[in-house]
C-alpha positions as CSV (number, residue, x, y, z in Angstrom):
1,X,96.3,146.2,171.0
2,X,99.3,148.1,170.9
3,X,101.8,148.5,167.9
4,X,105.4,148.3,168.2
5,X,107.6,150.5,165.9
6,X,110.0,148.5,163.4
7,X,111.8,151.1,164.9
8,X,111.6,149.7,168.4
9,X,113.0,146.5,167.5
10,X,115.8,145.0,168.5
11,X,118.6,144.2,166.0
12,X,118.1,141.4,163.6
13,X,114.2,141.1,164.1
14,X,111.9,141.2,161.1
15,X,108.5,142.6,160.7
16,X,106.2,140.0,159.2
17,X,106.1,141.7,155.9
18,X,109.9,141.7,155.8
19,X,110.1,138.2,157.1
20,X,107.9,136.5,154.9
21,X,109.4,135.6,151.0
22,X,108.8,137.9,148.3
23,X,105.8,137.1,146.2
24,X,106.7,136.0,142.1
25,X,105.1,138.7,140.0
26,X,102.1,137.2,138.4
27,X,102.6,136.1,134.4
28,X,100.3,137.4,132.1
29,X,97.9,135.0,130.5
30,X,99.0,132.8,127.3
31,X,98.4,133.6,124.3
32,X,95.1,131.8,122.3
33,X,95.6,129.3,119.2
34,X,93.9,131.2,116.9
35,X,95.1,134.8,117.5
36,X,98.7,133.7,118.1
37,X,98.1,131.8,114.4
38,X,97.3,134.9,112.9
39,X,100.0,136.9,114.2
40,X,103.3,133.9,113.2
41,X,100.9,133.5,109.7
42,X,101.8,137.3,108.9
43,X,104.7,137.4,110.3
44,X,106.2,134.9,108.2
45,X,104.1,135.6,105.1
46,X,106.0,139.1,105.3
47,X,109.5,137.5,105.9
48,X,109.0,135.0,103.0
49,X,107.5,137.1,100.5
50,X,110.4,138.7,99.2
51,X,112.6,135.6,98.9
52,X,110.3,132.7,98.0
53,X,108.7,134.8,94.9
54,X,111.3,134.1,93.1
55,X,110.9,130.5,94.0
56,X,107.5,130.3,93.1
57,X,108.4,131.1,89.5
58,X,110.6,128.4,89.3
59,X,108.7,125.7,90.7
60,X,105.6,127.1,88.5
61,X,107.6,127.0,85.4
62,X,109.3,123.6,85.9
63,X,105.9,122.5,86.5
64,X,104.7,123.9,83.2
65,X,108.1,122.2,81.4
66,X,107.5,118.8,82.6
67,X,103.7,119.2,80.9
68,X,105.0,120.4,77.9
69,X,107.3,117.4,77.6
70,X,104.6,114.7,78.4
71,X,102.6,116.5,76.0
72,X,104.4,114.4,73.5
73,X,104.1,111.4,74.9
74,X,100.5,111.3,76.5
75,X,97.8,112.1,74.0
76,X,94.8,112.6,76.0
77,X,92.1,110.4,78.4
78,X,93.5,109.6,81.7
79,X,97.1,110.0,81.5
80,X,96.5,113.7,79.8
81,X,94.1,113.7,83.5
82,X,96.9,112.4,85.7
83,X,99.9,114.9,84.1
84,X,97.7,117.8,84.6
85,X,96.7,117.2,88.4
86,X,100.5,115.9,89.0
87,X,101.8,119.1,87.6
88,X,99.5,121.3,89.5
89,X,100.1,119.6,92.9
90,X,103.4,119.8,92.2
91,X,103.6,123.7,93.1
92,X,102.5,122.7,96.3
93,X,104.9,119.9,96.9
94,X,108.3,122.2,96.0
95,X,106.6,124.7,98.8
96,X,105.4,123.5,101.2
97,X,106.9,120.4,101.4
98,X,110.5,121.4,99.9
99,X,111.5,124.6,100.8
100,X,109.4,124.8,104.3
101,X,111.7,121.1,105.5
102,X,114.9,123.9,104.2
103,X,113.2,126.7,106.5
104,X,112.8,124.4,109.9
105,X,116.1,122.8,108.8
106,X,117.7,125.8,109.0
107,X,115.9,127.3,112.0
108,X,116.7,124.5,114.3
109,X,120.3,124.9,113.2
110,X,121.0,128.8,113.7
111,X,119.0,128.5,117.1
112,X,115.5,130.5,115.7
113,X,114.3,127.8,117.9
114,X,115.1,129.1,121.0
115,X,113.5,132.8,119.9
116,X,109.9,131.0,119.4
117,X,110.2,129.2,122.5
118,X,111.0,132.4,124.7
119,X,107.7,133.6,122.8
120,X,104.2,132.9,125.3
121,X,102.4,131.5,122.1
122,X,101.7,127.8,121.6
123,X,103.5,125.4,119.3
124,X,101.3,124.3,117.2
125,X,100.4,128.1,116.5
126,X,104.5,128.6,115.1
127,X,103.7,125.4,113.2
128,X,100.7,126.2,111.9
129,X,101.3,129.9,110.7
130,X,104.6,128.6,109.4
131,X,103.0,126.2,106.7
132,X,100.2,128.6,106.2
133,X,102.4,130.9,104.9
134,X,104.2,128.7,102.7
135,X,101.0,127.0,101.5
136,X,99.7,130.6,100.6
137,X,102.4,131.0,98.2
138,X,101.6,128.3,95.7
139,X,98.4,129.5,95.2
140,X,98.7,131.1,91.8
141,X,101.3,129.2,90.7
142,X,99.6,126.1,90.4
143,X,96.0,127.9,89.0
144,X,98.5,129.1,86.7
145,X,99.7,125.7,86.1
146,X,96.5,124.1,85.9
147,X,94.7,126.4,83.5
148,X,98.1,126.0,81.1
149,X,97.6,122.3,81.4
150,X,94.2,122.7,80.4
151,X,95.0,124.1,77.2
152,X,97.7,122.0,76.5
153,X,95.9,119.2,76.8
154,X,92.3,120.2,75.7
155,X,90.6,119.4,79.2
156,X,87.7,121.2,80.7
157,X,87.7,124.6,82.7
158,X,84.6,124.2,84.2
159,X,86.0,122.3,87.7
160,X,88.7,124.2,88.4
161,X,86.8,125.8,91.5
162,X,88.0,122.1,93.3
163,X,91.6,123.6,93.5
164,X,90.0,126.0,96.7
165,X,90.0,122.6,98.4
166,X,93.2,120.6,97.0
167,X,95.0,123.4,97.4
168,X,94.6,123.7,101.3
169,X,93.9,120.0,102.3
170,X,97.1,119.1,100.1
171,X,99.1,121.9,101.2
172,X,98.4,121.2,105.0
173,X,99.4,117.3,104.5
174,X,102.7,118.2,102.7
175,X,103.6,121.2,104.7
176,X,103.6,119.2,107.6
177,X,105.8,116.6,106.5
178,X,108.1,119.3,105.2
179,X,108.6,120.7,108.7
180,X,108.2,117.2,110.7
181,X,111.9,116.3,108.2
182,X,113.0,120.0,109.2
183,X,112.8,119.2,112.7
184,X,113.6,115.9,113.1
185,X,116.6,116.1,110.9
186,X,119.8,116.7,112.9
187,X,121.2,118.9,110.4
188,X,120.4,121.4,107.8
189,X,122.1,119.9,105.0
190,X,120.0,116.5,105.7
191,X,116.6,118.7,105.8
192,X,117.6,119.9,102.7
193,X,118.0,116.5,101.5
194,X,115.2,114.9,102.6
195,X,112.9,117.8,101.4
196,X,114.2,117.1,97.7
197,X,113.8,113.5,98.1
198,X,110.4,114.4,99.3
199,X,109.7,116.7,96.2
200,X,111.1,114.0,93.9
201,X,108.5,111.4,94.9
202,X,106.0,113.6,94.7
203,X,107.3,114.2,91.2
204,X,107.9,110.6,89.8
205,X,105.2,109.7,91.7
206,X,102.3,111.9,91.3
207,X,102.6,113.3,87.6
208,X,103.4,110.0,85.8
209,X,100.4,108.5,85.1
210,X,99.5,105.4,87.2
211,X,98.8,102.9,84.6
212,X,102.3,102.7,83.5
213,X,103.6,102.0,87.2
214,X,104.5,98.6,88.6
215,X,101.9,97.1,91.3
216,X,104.9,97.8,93.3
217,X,105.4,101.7,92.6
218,X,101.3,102.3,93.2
219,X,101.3,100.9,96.7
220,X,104.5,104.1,97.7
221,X,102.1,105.7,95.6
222,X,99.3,105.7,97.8
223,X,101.8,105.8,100.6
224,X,102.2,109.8,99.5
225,X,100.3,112.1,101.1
226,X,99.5,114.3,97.8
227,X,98.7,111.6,95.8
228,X,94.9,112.1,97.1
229,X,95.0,115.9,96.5
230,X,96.1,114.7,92.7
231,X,93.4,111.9,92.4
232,X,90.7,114.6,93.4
233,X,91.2,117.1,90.8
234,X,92.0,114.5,88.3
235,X,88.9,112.8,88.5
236,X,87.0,116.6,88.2
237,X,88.3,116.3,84.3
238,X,86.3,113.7,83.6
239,X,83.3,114.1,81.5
240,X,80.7,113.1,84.5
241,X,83.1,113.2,87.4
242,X,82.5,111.3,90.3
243,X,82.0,113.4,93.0
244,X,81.3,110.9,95.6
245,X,85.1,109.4,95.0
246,X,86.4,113.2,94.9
247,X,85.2,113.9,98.7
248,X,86.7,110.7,99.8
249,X,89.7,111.5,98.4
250,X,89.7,114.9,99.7
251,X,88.6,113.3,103.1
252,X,91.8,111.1,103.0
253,X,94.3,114.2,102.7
254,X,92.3,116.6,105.0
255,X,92.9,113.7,107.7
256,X,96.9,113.2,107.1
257,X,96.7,116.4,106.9
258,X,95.9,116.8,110.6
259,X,98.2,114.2,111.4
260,X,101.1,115.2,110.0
261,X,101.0,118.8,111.5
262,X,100.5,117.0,114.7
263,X,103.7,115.4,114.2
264,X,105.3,118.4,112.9
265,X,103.9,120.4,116.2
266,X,105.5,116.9,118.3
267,X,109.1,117.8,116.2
268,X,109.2,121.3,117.4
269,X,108.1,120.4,121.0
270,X,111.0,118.1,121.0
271,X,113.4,120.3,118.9
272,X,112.4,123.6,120.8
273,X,113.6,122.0,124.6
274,X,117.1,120.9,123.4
């Protein structure tokens, strides 16, 4: 079989390797979950440490205010139980739930959107390493505020170790609400809005003691995603805590936990294609 030059041809005629369409140069293959994580978790623990230090001391020492002042009005037992746990999660609560719905706010706004979404990692990876970050910031700020509440108020040292878990399971449950109102919001100013409100309730609501609330004012209680991050380590101050109620509890905020990252990672699908 005989080969005719391209040469040879006449005008206009094609080889078949001219003819045919050009082939799309292959992508490379996505990035995984858990290494994509890793790298938006340091990413933004780098970006935020410089800026949300400062933060940190404030929400720690507001924390350690509010105790001081219920220290004259709660004695001990319970309530002294309740302040102390409130005052604790509340680190978490003006982090991850506050500042992070400001941060998603504000990224949806200034179009940091669109620079994740040009990125080959997956979404809930940006979410995920987002609120890990933030959640990694209120570590020693509420130890601190715990082990000052436990001197203030004469309760045991011994439990503390429970914090490892609260810390987390209540960080993951607020952090995703605080970027689910980031993203949903339409604008920064309401993100910012909505993450004080959010900080609020988790103020009124999870360092007053329950006792003194209307029936009313415990059922948005339990409504609250930290609220079962606060019953946990307040029942680890009791004398023979009940350790049995203290998993369920932790149970409960490890699962809206999941869920409300899933809804945040839902927000910045939606956000991310506008």
């Amino acid at each position: 079989m005989s080969v005719v030059p391209a040469g040879a041809l006449p005008a206009g005629v094609l080889t078949a390797e001219e003819a045919a369409p050009p082939r799309p140069a292959a992508l490379g293959p996505r990035a995984r979950l858990l290494p994509s994580l890793a790298a938006v978790y340091r990413a933004q623990l780098s970006r935020a440490r410089v800026a949300r230090i400062p933060l940190l001391f404030v929400a720690t020492f507001q924390s350690v205010g509010i105790m001081i002042l219920m220290r004259g009005v709660v004695d001990g037992g319970g309530e002294a139980r309740a302040v102390v746990a409130g005052s604790s999660v509340l680190v978490v609560a003006f982090v991850a739930l506050n500042l992070l719905a400001q941060y998603f706010g504000q990224l949806r706004a200034s179009g940091g959107l669109d620079h994740y979404a040009t990125l080959p990692v997956p979404p809930a990876a940006v979410v995920l390493g987002a609120a890990g970050a933030y959640a990694s910031f209120t570590v020693p700020g509420t130890v601190v505020t715990a082990v000052v509440g436990c001197a203030l108020f004469g309760l045991p040292l011994a439990h503390l170790w429970i914090l490892a878990a609260v810390i987390p399971l209540a960080g993951a449950a607020l952090a995703g609400l605080g970027a689910a109102l980031g993203l949903l919001a339409p604008r920064p100013e309401l993100a910012t809005l909505l993450g004080q409100l959010g900080m609020s309730a988790a103020l009124l609501l999870g360092v007053l003691p329950p006792e003194r609330m209307p029936e009313a004012v415990r059922l948005v209680r339990d409504l609250l995603p930290s609220t079962y991050g606060v019953e946990a380590f307040a029942r680890t101050f009791a004398p023979h805590p009940d350790w049995a109620h203290v998993l369920g509890d932790l149970a409960v905020c490890g699962v809206v936990g999941v869920i409300s990252l899933a809804v945040a990672t839902w927000a910045y699908r939606r956000a991310a294609v506008r």
